[in-house]
Structure formats: C-alpha cells, structure tokens
N, C-alpha and C positions, 0 to 999 in steps of 0.2 A: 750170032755175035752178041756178048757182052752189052749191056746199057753201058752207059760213061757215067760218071760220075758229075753229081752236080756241083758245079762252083759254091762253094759257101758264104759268098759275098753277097751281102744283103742291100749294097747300095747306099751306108754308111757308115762312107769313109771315115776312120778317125785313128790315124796313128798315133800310136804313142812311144816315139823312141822308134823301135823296133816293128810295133804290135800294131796289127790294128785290133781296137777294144770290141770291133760289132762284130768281127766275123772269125779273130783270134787267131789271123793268119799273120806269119811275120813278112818283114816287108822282100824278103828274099821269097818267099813260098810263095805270095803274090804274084813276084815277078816272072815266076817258073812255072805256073798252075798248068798254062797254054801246052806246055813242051812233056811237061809230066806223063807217066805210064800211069795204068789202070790202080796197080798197085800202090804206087808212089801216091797216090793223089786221093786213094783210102786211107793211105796211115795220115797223110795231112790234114783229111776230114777229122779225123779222129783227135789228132792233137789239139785244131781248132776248138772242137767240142770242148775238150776238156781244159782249155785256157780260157775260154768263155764262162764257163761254169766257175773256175778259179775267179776271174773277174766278179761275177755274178756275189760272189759271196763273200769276197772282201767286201765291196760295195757295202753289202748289207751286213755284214759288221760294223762299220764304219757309222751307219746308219743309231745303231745300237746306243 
C-alpha cells in the first residue's frame, strides 16, 4: 500500500482572504484535505509549495 501523503499544514494558521500564507493551502483545500484521494492531495501539495514560494518572494521584494 501507497504512504499517504503528508498534510502541509505547519500549525500556523494565517488566512489571508482565501489563503493561508504558512502552508499555501486555500481555505476550500483545507477543508477537503481529510476527504481528498492520494492524487488529489499531491497535486495540492504541489500547488501549496508553489504559492508559498510565490509568498516567499514578494515578501522579499517588498523587502528590497
């Protein structure tokens, strides 16, 4: 059998809107993680990542 995928929720919480900014999940993929297939719940890993990274580097423009 497959591993499961691990939740990407790091334990802070901080929506913004829609988003939350720590783990980059929206507040609808939050709500569905539980119910989600193997597949479904890797492409969401993925998106997170790369909305976190998006985060990450406004940030640090912003910074600039």
């Amino acid at each position: 059998m497959a591993k499961d995928i691990e939740n990407p929720c790091v334990s802070l919480c901080q929506l913004n809107g829609e988003l939350c900014v720590s783990c980059g999940r929206t507040r609808e993929e939050i709500r569905k993680w539980r119910g989600m297939k193997r597949p479904e719940k890797m492409a969401t890993v993925q998106k997170a990542a790369a909305r976190v990274k998006a985060i990450a580097k406004k940030k640090a423009k912003v910074r600039e």
